[in-house]
N, C-alpha and C positions, 0 to 999 in steps of 0.2 A: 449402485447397490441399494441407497437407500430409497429410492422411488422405486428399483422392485420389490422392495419390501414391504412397502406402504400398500402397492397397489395388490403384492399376494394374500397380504395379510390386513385388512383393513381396520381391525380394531387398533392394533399398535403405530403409535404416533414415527416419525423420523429419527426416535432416541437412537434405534441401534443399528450396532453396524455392519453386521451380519443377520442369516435369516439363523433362526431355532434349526437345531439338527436335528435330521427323525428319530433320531433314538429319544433325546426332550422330550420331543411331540408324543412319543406312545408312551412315555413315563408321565407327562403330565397332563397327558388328556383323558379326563372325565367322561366324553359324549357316549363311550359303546356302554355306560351305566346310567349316568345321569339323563339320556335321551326320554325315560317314563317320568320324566319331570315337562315334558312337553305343553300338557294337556295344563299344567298350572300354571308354565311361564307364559303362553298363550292371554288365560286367565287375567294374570293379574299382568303381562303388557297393556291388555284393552283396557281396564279399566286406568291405569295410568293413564294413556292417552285419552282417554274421557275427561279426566282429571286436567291434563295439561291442553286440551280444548276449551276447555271451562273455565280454565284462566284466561285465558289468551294468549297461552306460550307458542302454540299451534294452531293453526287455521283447522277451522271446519271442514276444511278441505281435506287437510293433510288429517285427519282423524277417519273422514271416508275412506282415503284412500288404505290407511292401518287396517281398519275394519276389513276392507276387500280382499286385501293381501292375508291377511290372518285365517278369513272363511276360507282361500285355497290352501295354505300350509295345512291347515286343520284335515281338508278333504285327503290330501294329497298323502299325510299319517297316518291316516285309518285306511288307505287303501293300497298304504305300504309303500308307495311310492316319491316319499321323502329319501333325500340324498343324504345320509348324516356323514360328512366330512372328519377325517381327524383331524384336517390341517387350521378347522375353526375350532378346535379344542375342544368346545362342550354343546348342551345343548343352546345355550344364548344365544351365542354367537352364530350356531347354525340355523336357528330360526332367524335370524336378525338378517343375516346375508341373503336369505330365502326374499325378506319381506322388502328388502332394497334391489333385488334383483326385477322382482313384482312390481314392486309401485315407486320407486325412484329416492326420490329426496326424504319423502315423507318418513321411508323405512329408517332412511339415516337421523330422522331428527325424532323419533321413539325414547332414544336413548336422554334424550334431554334433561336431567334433572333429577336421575339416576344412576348407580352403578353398579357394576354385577356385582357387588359386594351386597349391597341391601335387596336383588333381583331374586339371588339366590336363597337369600335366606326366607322371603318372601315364599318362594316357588316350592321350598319344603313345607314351610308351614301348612300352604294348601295340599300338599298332596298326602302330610300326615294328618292332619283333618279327616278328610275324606275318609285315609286307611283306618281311622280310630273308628268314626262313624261305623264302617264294614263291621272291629273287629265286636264293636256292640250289639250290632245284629246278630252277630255269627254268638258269641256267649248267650244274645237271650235266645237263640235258638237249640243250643246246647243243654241250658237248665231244663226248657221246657221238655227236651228229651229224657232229661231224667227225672224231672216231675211225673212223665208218664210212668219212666219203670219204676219211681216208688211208691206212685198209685195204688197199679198193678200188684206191689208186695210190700202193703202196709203190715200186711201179716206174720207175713215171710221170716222166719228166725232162723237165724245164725248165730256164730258165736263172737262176741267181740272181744278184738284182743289188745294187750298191752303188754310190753314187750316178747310180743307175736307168741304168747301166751295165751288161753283162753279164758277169759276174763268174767265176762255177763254176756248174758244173752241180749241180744239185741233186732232189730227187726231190718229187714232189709230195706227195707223203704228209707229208713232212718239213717242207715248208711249211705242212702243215697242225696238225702238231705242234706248230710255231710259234705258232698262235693259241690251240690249248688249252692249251700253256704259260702265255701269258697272263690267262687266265679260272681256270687252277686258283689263280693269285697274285691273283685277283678274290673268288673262293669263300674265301680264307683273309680276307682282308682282309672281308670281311664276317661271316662268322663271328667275326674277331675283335671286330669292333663291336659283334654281338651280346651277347658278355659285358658290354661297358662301358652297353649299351641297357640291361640284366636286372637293374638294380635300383631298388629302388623309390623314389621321392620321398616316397611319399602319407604322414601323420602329421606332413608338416613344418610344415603349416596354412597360414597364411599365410607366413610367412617364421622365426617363432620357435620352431614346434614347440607342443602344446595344453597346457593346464592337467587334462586328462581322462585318467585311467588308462588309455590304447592301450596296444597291443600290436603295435609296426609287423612284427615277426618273423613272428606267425600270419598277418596280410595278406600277405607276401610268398611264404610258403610255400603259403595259396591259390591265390595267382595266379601262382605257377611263376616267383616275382624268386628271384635268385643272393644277392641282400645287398639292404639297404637302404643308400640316401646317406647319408652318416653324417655331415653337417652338415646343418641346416634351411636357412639360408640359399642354403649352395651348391641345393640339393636344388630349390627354389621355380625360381632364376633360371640354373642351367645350361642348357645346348642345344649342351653340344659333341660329344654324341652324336649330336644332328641333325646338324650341320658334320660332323664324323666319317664318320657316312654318306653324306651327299651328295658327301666324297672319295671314298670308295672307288667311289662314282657316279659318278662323272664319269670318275675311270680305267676302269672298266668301258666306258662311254661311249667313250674314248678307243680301246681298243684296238677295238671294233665300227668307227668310225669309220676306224682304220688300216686296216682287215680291208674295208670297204667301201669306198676308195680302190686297193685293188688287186681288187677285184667290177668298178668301175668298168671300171677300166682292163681288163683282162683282156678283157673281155666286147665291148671296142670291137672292132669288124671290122675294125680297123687291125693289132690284136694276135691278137685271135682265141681265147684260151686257151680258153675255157667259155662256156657259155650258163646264162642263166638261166632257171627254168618260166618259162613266161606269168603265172601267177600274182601275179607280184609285182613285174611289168612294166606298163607301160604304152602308149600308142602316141601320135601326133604330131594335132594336129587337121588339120595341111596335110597334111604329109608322110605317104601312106601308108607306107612301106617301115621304118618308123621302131621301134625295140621298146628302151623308153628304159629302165634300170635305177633304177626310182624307190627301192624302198626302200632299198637301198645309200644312194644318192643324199639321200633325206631320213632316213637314221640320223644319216648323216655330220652333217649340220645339225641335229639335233635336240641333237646331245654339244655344239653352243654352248651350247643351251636351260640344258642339266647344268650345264654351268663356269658360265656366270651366277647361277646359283642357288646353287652353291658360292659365289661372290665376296658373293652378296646376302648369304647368312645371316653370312658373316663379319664384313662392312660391320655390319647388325644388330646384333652383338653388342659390339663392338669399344669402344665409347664407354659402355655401359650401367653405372652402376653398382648394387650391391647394393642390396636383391634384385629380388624383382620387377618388371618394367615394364610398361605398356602396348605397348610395341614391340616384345613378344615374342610380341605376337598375329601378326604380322607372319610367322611363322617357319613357319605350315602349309602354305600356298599354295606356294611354292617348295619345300618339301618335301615336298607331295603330289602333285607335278608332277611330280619327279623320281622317284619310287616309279609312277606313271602311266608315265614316260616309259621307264624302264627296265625294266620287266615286259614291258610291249607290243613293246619292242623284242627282248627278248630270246626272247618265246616267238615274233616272226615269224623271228628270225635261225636258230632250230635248225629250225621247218620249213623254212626256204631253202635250208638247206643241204643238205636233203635232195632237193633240186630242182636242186641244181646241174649241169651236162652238162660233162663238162673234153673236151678233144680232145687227145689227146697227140701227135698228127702235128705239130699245130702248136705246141706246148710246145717239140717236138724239133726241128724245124726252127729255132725259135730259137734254140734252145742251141748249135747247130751255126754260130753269127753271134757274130762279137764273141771270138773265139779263146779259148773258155772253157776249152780244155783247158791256157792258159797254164802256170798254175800245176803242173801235173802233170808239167807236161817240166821245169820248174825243180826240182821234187821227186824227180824222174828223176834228175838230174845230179848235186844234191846225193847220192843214194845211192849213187852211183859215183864219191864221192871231190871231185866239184869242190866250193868253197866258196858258199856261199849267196848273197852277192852276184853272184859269178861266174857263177852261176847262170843267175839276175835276167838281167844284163847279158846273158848269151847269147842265154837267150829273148828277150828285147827285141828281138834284131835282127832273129829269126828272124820276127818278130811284124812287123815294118817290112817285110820280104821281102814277108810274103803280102800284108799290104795294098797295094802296090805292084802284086803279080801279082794280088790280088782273088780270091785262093783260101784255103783253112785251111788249119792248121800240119801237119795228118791228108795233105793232100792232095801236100808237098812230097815229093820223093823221099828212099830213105835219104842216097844220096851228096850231096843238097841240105843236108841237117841238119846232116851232118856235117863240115860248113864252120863250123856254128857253134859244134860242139866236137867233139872225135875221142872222147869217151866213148858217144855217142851211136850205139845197137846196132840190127839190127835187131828185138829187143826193145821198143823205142819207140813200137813204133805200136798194142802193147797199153794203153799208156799212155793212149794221144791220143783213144781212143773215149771217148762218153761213160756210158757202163755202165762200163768200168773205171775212167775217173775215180770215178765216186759209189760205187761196190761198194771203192774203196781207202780209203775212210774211215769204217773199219769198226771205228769207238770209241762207246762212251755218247754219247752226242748228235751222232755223226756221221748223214751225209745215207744212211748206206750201206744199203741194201735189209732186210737182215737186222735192221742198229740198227732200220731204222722199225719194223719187225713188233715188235720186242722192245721198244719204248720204247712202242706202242700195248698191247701183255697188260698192260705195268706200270700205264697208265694207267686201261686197263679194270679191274684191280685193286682201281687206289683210290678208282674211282667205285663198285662193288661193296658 
């Protein structure tokens, strides 16, 4: 029994005394998920074995022959014609069997000086690199899209609201500025993950680090790591770089899903703001007249998919003691979901936006509802001496007037106004439009036509 065992299963030594039963095997094998981790175990095997050639742990020889074996597994991937076994559990093991099958001894002695313990955590780090790398592209390609539409409607007013009230007039463009505020604090936040992703585990072995003269500095300078983990233990059983990222996923997440709750809205023929392409609409099976904002609509629900996966890996982790566990296989699936879920989402958000239709008739028509120019006549007063309360209070009443008469503050006469303060000139009705409200707030992050243009160069700047 136990030479069949050895010889079916070659990673496991003569400890046991039976083979694994298939039902184990498909509860504990990783390979039909963990196999897009290929392309990184690959990676950082060669440069290990460059590593243990350069010592002299392995012959020159047996590093050609790694090399050889690896360029066909590599062929043989991409052209689909890899065998991925469940009965090797993941993808390690089924590259590893692949590369002893190939080239012999050499494949067997790869493993030298390493364990799939530090392999693996190795083979994520590369492959969420990489996915970071993408999702940085895919954001600055996003803002840049909405740098254009707020170009295009620095002008553009609408109403700004707070508590979905109508509040001040605001310019469209500046709303859009609003969302790539958000995504540049997304692109830092991942970047910054990046560095804590960029160093290497591999040489920790199993959990104590090897008895073999490595050299973990040359392997990480191979593979383009900032430092090695500098504990083996931590090194083996950390994942808070995965948690890490899946934060900054999920905020990413978050603000798409803000950004498509006013798609949503906007788009409804109730509000009218924009239209979206067809593209990326859909339609009703009864209803023909119907053109339903789906991918707004399932972004928004997908940024649950994100936060569950945040709470999963935390959950995971939270009770695990040193080092290694089995329950840290656990940690791909949710994390290659949200790397899936957040590219896809991002590359269909920056062509959407480039399909967006705004109307600004009906922007401005709204602005002109809900006495947006309140504040401006209070701002008015106070620079003519009256106190800021007194202000307030003034316009307030003035504000009860129109809703009573069901006309705007623009539409009262002077001698009307100035019942509600005698500072009140005919001056005021420069005020009360709403191009001089937005064009008077003409600071660093104000709404003001000029600020948009000039906050959009800066931005295009530092996408640059």
């Amino acid at each position: 029994m136990t030479a069949q065992l050895s010889k079916k299963s070659e990673a496991w030594s003569a400890r046991f005394s039976e083979p694994v039963s298939d039902l184990v095997k498909r509860y504990t094998a990783s390979v039909l998920f963990d196999k897009r981790l290929a392309a990184a175990d690959i990676e950082g095997s060669l440069a290990h074995a460059e590593m243990l050639a350069h010592q002299g742990i392995i012959s020159a020889q047996d590093y050609a022959d790694i090399q050889r074996g690896m360029a066909q597994i590599q062929s043989e991937i991409a052209a689909g014609k890899f065998e991925w076994l469940l009965d090797l559990e993941d993808v390690h093991l089924n590259i590893e069997k692949r590369l002893t099958e190939l080239v012999g001894d050499a494949g067997k002695r790869l493993h030298t000086g390493r364990s799939r313990n530090d392999q693996v955590a190795t083979d994520i780090r590369l492959y969420m690199r990489s996915a970071i790398d993408d999702i940085l592209g895919l954001l600055r390609d996003l803002r840049l899209a909405l740098l254009d539409l707020a170009e295009q409607h620095a002008d553009t007013i609408l109403p700004g609201f707070t508590h979905m009230q109508v509040a001040q007039p605001i310019t469209f463009g500046h709303h859009m500025l609003a969302y790539v505020e958000m995504f540049n604090r997304d692109a830092e936040r991942m970047a910054d993950c990046r560095r804590r992703v960029n160093r290497l585990p591999l040489g920790a072995a199993a959990l104590a680090g090897t008895t073999f003269p490595i050299d973990r500095e040359r392997v990480a300078k191979t593979l383009g790591f900032e430092d090695v983990c500098r504990n083996s233990l931590d090194a083996v059983s950390d994942r808070d770089f995965a948690i890490e990222f899946c934060a900054a996923a999920a905020l990413v997440m978050t603000h798409i899903s803000r950004m498509s709750e006013e798609l949503v809205i906007w788009m409804s023929p109730r509000v009218g703001f924009i239209d979206i392409a067809d593209r990326f609409c859909t339609g009703s099976s009864i209803m023909p007249q119907k053109k339903n904002p789906d991918v707004p609509e399932l972004a928004r629900g997908k940024t649950g998919r994100v936060n569950g996966h945040l709470i999963g890996l935390l959950t995971l982790m939270k009770g695990q003691p040193l080092a290694y566990n089995k329950d840290n296989q656990e940690d791909k699936e949710p994390l290659f979901d949200t790397v899936d879920t957040v590219t896809d989402t991002l590359r269909i958000f920056a062509d959407m936006a480039g399909g967006i239709t705004v109307k600004p008739e009906a922007m401005r028509a709204a602005a002109l509802q809900g006495y947006a120019t309140a504040t401006d006549l209070a701002d008015y007063l106070v620079k003519k001496g009256l106190p800021f309360r007194d202000a307030h209070e003034a316009v307030a009443l003035a504000v009860r007037t129109c809703v009573d008469r069901g006309c705007d503050l623009s539409d009262l006469p002077l001698e009307e106004l100035r019942k509600f303060s005698s500072l009140i000139d005919a001056d005021v009705f420069q005020v009360l439009t709403l191009e001089g409200s937005v064009a008077a707030r003409n600071h660093i992050g104000g709404t003001a036509p000029a600020q948009v243009r000039a906050a959009i160069a800066h931005a295009r700047a530092q996408l640059s």
